[in-house]
C-alpha positions in Angstrom: 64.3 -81.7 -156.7 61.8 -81.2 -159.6 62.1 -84.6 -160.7 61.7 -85.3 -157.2 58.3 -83.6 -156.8 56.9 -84.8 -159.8 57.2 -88.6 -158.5 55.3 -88.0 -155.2 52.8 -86.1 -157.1 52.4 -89.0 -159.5 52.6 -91.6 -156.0 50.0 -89.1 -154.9 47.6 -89.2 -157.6 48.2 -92.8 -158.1 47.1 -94.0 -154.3 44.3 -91.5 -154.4 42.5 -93.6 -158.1 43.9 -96.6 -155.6 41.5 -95.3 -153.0 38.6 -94.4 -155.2 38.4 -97.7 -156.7 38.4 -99.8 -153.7 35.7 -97.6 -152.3 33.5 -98.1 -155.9 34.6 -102.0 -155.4 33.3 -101.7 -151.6 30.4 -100.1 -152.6 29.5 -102.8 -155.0 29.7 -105.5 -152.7 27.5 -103.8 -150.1 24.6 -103.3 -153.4 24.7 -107.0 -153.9 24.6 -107.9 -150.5 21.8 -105.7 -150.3 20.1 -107.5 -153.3 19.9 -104.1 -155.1 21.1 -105.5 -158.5 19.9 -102.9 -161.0 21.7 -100.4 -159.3 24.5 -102.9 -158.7 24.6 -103.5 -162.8 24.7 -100.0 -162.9 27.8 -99.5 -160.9 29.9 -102.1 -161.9 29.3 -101.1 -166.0 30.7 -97.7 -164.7 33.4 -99.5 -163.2 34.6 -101.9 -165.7 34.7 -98.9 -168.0 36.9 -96.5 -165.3 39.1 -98.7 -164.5 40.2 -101.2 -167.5 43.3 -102.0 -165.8 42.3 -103.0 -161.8 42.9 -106.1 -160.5 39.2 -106.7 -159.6 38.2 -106.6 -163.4 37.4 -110.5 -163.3 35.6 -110.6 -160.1 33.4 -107.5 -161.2 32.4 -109.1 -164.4 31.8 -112.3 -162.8 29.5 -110.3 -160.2 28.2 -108.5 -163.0 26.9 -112.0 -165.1 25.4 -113.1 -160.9 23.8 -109.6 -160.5 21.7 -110.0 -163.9 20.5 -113.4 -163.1 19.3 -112.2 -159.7 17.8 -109.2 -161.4 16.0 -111.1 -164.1 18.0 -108.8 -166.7 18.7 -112.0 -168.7 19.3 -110.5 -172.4 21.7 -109.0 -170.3 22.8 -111.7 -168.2 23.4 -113.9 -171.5 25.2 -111.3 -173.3 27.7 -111.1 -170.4 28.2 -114.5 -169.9 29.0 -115.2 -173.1 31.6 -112.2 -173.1 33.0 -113.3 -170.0 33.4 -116.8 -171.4 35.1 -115.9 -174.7 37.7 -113.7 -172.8 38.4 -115.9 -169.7 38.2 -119.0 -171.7 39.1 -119.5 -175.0 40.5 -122.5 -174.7 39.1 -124.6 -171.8 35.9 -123.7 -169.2 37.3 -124.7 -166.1 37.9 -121.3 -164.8 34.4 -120.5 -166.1 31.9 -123.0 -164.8 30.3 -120.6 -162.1 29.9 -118.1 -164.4 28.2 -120.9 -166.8 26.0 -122.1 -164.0 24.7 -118.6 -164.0 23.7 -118.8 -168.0 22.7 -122.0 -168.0 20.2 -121.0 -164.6 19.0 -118.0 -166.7 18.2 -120.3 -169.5 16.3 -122.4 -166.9 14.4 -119.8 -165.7 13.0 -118.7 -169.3 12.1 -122.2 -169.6 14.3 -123.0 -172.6 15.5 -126.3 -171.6 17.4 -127.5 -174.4 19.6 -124.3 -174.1 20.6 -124.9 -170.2 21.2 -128.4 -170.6 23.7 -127.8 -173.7 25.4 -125.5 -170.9 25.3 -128.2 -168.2 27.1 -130.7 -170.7 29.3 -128.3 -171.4 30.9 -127.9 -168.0 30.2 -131.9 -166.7 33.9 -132.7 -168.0 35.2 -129.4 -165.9 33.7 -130.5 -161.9 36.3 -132.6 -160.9 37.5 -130.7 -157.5 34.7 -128.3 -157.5 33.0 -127.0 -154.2 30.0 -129.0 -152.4 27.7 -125.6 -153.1 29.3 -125.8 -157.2 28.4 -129.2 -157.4 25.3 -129.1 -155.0 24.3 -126.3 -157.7 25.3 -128.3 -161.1 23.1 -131.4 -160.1 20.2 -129.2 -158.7 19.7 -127.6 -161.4 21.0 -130.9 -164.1 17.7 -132.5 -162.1 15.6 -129.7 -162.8 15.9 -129.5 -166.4 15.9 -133.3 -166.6 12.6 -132.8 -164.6 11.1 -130.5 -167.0 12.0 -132.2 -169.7 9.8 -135.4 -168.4 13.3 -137.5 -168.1 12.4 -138.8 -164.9 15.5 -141.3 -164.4 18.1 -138.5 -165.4 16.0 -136.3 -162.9 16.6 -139.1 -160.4 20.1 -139.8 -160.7 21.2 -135.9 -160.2 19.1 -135.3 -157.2 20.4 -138.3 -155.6 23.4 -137.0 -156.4 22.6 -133.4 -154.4 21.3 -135.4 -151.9 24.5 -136.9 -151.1 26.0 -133.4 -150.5 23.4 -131.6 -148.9 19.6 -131.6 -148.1 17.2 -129.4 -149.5 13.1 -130.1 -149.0 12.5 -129.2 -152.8 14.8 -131.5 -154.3 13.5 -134.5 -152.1 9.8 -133.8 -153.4 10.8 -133.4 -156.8 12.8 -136.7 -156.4 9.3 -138.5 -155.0 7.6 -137.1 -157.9 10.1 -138.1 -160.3 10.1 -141.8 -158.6 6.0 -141.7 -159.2 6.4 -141.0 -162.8 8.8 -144.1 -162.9 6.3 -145.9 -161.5 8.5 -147.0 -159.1 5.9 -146.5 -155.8 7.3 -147.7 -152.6 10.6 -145.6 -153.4 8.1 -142.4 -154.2 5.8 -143.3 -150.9 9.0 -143.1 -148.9 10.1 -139.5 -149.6 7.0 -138.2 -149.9 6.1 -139.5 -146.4 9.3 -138.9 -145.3 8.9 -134.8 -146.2 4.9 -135.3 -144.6 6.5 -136.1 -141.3 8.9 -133.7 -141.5 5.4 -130.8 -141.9 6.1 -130.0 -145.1 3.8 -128.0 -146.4 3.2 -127.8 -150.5 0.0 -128.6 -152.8 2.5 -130.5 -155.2 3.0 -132.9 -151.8 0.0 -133.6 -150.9 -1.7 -134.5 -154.7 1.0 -137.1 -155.0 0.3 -138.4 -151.9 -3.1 -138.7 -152.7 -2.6 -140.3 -156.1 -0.2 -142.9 -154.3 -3.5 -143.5 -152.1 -5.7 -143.7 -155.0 -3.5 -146.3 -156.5 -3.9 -148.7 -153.3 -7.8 -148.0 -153.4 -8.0 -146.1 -150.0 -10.3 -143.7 -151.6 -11.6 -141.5 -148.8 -7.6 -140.9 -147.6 -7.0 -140.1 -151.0 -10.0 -137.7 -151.2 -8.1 -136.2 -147.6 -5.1 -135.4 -149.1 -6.8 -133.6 -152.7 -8.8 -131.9 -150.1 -5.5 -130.3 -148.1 -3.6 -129.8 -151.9 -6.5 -127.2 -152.9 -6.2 -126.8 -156.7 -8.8 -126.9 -159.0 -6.8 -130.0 -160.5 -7.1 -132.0 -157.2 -10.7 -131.2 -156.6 -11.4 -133.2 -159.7 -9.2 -135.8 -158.8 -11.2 -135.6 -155.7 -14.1 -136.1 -158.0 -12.8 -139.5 -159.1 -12.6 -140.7 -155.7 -16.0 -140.3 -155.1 -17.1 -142.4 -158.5 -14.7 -144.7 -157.3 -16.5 -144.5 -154.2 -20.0 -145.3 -156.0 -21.2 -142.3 -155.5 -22.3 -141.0 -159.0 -24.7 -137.6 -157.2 -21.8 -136.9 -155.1 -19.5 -136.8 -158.1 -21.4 -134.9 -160.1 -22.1 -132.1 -157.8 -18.9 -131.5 -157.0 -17.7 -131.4 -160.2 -20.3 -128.7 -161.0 -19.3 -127.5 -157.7 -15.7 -126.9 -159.5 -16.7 -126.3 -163.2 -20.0 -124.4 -162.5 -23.0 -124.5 -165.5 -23.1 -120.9 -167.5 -26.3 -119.1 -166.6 
């Protein structure tokens, strides 16, 4: 009867940690879908560390490298990556490529370049039956770096890529600006065109399309679209128009309009 007693007490205790756990696991879920991911860090530290044996371990600490990116913890966000990575796997990344999507993002975002990319090659062998979104992800942000890194053909040849999975207005205008930089004009006059039609709305849009215009001479549509992109940069590209123009006084005022004398 003892021996008896001591079993449901131990099935008691056992489904009541069971309980516990799946409300700290609930409760961690509803803090990142609420986008509150230092509290959300918070919680799932305290969880990995309570319970070293759940089942969830792997999702938390996946969760855990997603909730520092969002967060822009990423010391942090590296640190657990790399961890995650080293216990997961030692010996091939395919069951890690999310969670090296995340680093190699974080590495983005601090704008060291070399660093993401060496992540990015690291998992290109490891896509093969990936999800649209992984892959939509990997050549997103394989084009971004590329971008930044002035490699305007590698740039090309991943957004085209995304493109064939999804659409996203971003990626097209940094695929029209990557086409300019190629030189390769008609191709970047048809996206950016494309994205005009569609109302897009962004400074970056509306320079290029005014340097495509300023390449075919048509000055005073050039000077238009400088005019709606608003920067100090395009105001003195707008300046140029206006000497291309022949019109010296014009020039000049505006660009003293733009870079006023010092009293």
């Amino acid at each position: 009867m003892r021996k008896f007693l001591i079993a449901i007490l131990l099935l008691t205790t056992a489904m009541a940690v069971f309980a516990v756990e799946n409300d700290d696991y609930r409760v961690i879920h509803g803090l990142m879908r609420d986008g509150t991911y230092t509290i959300a860090v918070d919680r799932m530290t305290a969880f990995l560390d309570a319970y070293p044996d759940s089942p969830h371990r792997k999702e938390v600490r996946q969760l855990l490298v997603s909730a520092c990116l969002s967060g822009r913890m990423y010391d942090r966000e590296h640190r657990y990556a790399a961890s995650f990575v080293k216990d997961y796997c030692p010996q091939s990344l395919d069951g890690c490529v999310s969670v090296i999507l995340f680093d190699a993002t974080a590495f983005y975002l601090e704008q060291r370049f070399p660093e993401a990319e060496a992540k990015l090659v690291s998992i290109a062998d490891s896509l093969k039956g990936r999800s649209p979104g992984t892959m939509k992800a990997y050549h997103q942000l394989s084009g971004d770096v590329a971008y930044a890194r002035k490699r305007f053909q590698d740039a090309v040849n991943q957004y085209n890529s995304f493109l064939k999975l999804g659409m996203a207005n971003d990626v097209r205008l940094n695929l029209g600006i990557a086409y300019y930089h190629l030189k390769r004009y008609r191709k970047a006059r048809r996206v950016l065109s494309r994205l005009e039609g569609e109302h897009f709305q962004s400074p970056e849009l509306f320079r290029y399309l005014g340097l495509l215009k300023f390449g075919k001479e048509k000055y005073e549509e050039a000077a238009a679209y400088f005019q709606r992109a608003g920067e100090k940069q395009d105001r003195l590209y707008e300046v140029h128009t206006l000497l291309k123009e022949g019109k010296p006084a014009d020039a000049y005022a505006l660009f003293r309009n733009i870079v006023p004398l010092q009293d």
